[in-house]
N, C-alpha and C positions, 0 to 999 in steps of 0.2 A: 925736614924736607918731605913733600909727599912724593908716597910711592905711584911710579906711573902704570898706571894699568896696564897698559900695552906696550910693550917693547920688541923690538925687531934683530934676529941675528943674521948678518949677511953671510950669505955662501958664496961658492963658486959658481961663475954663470957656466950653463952648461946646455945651448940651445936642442940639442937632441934628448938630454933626461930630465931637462929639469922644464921644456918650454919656456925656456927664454926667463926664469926663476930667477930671483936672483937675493931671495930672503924668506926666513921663517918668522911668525910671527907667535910667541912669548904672551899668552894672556893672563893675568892677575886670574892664579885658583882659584880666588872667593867669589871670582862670578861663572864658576862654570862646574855644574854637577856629574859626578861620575858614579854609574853604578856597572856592575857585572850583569849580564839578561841574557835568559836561552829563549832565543824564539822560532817560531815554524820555520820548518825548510821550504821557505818560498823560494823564488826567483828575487832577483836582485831589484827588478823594479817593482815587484809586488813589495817589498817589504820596505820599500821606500814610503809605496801608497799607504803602507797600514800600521807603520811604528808610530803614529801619532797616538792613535788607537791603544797600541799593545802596551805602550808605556805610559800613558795618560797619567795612570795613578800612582805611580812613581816621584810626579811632580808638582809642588805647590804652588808653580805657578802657572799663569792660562798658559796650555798648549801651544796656542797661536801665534804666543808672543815668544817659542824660543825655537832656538835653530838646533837640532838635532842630526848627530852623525855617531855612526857606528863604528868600529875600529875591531878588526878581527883577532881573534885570540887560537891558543895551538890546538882549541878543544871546538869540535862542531858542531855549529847553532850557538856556540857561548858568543857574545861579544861585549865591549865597553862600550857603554853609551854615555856619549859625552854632553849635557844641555846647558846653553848659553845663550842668554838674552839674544836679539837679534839686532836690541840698539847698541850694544856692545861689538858686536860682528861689524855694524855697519860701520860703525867708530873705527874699527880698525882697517878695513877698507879702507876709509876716509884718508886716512895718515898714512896709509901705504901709499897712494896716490901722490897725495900733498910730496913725499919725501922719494917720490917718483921709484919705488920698489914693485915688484913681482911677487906675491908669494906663491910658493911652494905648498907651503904648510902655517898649519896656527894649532899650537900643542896649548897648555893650560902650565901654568912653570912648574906644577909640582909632577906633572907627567915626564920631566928631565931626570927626575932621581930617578934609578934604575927600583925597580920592582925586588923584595926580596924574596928569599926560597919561602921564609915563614913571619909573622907576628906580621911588624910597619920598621921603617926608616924615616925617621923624620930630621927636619933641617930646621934649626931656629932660624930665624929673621924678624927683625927689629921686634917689635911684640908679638908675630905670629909663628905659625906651626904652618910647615909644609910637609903634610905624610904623604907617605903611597904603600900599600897594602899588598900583598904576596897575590891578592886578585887584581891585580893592576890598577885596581881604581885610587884614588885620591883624596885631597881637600886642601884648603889651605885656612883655614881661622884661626882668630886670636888665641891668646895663648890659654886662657881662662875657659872661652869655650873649648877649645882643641882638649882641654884633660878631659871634659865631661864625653865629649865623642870618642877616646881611647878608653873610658872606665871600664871595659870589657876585656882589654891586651893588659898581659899584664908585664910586670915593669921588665924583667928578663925578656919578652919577648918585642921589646921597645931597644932601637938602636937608634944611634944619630949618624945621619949621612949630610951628603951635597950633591946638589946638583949634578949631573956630568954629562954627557953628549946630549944630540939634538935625536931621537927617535928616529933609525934609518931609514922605515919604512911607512907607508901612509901620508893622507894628506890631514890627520888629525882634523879639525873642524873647518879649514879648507874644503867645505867640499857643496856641493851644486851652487847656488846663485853667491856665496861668496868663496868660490873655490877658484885656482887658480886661470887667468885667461890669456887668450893666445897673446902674442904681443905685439898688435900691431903696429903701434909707433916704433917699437926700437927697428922695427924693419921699415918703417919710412924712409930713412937716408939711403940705404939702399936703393931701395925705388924709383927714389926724388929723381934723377938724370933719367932716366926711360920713360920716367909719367912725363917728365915737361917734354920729351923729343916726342910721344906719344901725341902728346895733345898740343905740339906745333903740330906735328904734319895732320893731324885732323883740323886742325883751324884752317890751314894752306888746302887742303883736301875741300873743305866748304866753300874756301872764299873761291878757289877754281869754280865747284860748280856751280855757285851762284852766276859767276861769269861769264861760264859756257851757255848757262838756261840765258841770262841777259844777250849774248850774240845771238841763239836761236830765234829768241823772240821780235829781235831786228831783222833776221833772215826772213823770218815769218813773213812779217808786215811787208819787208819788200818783194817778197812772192807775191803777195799777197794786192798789193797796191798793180804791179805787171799784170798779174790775173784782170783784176778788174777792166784794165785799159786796153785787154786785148778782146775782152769779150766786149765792149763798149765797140770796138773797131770792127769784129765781127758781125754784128747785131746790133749795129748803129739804130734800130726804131726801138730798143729798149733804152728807156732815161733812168729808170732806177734799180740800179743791182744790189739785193741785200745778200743774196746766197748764192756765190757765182756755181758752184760745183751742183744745186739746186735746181739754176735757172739753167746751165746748160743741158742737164739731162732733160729737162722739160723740151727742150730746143732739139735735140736728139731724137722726143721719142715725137715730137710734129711730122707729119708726112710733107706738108707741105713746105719743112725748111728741110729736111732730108728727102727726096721722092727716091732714090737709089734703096729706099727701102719699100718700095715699091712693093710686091708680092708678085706677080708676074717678071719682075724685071730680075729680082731674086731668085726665082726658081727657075728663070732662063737660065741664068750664070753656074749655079746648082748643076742643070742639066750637061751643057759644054764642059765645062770643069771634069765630068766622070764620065764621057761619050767615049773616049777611048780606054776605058779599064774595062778588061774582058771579065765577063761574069759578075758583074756586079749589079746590084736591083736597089728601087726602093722599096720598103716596108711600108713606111709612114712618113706623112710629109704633115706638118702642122706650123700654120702663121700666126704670131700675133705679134701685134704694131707695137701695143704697149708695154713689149716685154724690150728688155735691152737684146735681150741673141733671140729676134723675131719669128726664125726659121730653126725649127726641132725638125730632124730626119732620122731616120734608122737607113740604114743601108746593111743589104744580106749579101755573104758573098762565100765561095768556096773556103779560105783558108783568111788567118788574121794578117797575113803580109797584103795579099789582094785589097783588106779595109784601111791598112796605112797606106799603102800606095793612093788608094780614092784620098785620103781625109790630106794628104801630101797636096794630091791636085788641087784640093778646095784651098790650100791655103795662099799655091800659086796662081790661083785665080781671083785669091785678094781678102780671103774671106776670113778672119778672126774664129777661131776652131775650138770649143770646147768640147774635151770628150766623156762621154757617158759612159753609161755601162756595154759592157761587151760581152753574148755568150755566146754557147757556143749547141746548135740542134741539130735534128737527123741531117737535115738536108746543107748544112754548110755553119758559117755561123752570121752572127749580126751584132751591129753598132750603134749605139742612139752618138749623137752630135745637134751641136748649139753651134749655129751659125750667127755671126753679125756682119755688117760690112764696116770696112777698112778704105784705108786710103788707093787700096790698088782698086778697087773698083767703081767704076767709074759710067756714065751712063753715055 
C-alpha cells in the first residue's frame, strides 16, 4: 500500500489560540529539507525579504520553486530552516480544503521525534529511516541511502526512537500564503440570521424609497400641471408656457404688467412709510427695474433700534425687506435694505 504523503492530525478546536484550527498537518520527510543557519540580526520582515538570497546555495533546487520558513531555536540568529516544494504545500492546502480542515501547523514527520541531547534517533519504517539530529534538523530516506548519510555517526551514538507528540510551538511550514487563515465560513451560521434580517430591511428600506421618489414625482407633475393653468389664467395673451417659474419672473420684472413698480410710486411709499421715525435720513436711494428688490436704500439714523423701527415700517406698508449690512460711524449709524413690493401695496 503506498505511503500517503500527507496526512492530518486533528486537535482541539480552540477559536481564541488556535483561530478557529482545527488540524496539523504531517508531511512525508522526503519532500522537505532541513538544515541548522545563523543568519543577520535583521528584522523579521527583512529576513523574510532576503533568506531566499542567504540560503540559495544550500539548495539544489530552483529557489523559486520552494517554500521556505524558519523555525527558532534556544540559540540567537541559529534557526531550522525548513524547504518544501511549493506543489507539495499546495497539495496539502488542497486536501485540507477538500476534508474541510483548518491548519494550524504542517511539521515534516520526522520533525515528531523529539530531538536528542547527542548523535540521531532514528525510527524504522516500512523501508525508510526517519532521523532527527541533536540540531533539530532531520530526513527521512531509504534505508540504503539513510546508512550513507549517517556514515559519519557512529553506531553508539545512533539510537532507535518513535515518533511522539505534535511540536507545541510554531506554525512549522504553516506559515505566509499557506499558513493558517481566518475562518470565515465556520462563522457564517452564525451570521446567517442577521445578514438575511440585515438585508430584508435594506430591500424594505429601497423598495419604500423608490416609492416615496414615485409619489413625489406624482406630487411634482400635479404642482406642476396647477402651475401651468394658473399662470395660463393669469396671463391669458401667453398660449405657450414652457418654463412657468421663467416666464413669470419675466412677467414680474415688465413695468407694464407690474407698474406698482413704478420708481416714483415706490419711492412715495418709501417716503410715508418712515415720515413719522424721528431721526432717521436717507443716504442712498438706487432703482433698477430689472432687478427683483428694484429699490436699494441706506438709511442713517441715531441708534440700531431707530433702523428697526424704520425697516418695521416698511414692512407694514407692504414692502418685502431684505437687510444689508449695518454699521456703525461718528455721527450715528446706517443700514443698506432691498426693497420689493408685496401684496400689501397697492396703487
Amino acid at each position: 500500500m503506498a505511503r500517503a504523503q500527507i496526512e492530518f492530525i486533528k486537535i482541539a478546536e480552540n477559536l481564541t489560540a488556535n483561530l478557529g484550527s482545527n488540524a496539523v498537518a504531517v508531511i512525508a520527510g522526503d519532500t522537505v529539507s532541513s538544515f541548522r543557519v545563523t543568519l543577520p540580526a535583521l528584522s523579521a520582515r527583512k529576513l523574510r525579504k532576503t533568506l531566499p538570497f542567504l540560503v540559495s546555495d544550500l539548495l539544489v533546487t530552483d529557489i523559486e520553486d520552494m517554500h521556505l520558513c524558519l523555525v527558532e531555536t534556544e540559540t540567537p540568529n541559529d534557526y531550522l530552516l525548513l524547504a518544501c516544494a511549493k506543489t507539495v504545500m499546495r497539495e496539502m492546502q488542497d486536501k485540507a480544503l477538500a476534508e474541510d480542515l483548518t491548519l494550524k501547523a504542517a511539521w515534516p514527520d520526522y520533525m515528531l521525534i523529539a530531538p536528542p541531547d547527542e548523535g540521531v534517533i532514528l525510527e524504522h519504517e516500512g523501508g525508510d529511516i526517519l532521523c532527527r539530529r541533536a540540531d533539530g534538523t532531520g530526513f527521512r530516506m531509504p534505508k540504503k541511502i539513510a546508512e550513507a548519510a549517517l556514515s559519519d555517526v557512529p553506531k553508539d551514538a545512533r539510537k532507535d526512537g518513535n515518533r511522539g507528540n505534535l511540536p507545541e510551538e510554531g506554525q512549522g511550514l504553516a506559515t505566509g500564503i499557506f499558513g493558517p487563515q481566518f475562518p470565515f465560513m465556520s462563522y457564517l451560521p452564525i451570521f446567517k440570521r442577521p445578514a438575511i434580517l440585515a438585508a430584508s430591511i435594506l430591500c424594505i428600506w429601497v423598495i419604500g424609497t423608490f416609492a416615496q421618489i414615485g409619489r413625489h414625482q406624482a406630487t411634482r407633475a400635479d404642482y406642476e400641471d396647477a402651475s401651468i393653468q394658473l399662470f395660463k389664467q393669469a396671463f391669458p395673451d401667453v398660449t405657450r408656457v414652457v418654463n412657468v417659474e421663467a416666464q413669470l419672473m419675466n412677467k414680474m420684472m415688465s413695468s407694464n404688467t407690474l407698474p406698482a413698480r413704478n420708481f416714483l410710486y415706490l419711492t412715495d411709499t418709501l417716503f410715508q412709510a418712515i415720515d413719522d421715525v424721528e431721526n432717521i435720513g436717507i443716504d442712498r436711494l438706487n432703482f433698477d427695474r430689472t432687478d427683483i428688490r428694484p429699490l436699494q436704500v441706506t438709511l442713517r439714523a441715531q441708534n440700531f433700534s431707530t433702523l428697526e423701527l424704520a425697516r418695521q415700517k416698511l414692512v407694514d406698508a407692504g414692502f418685502a425687506v431684505i437687510e444689508g449690512k449695518s454699521s456703525q460711524t461718528v455721527s450715528g449709524v446706517t443700514g443698506d435694505f432691498a426693497l420689493s413690493r408685496t401684496a400689501g401695496i397697492r396703487q
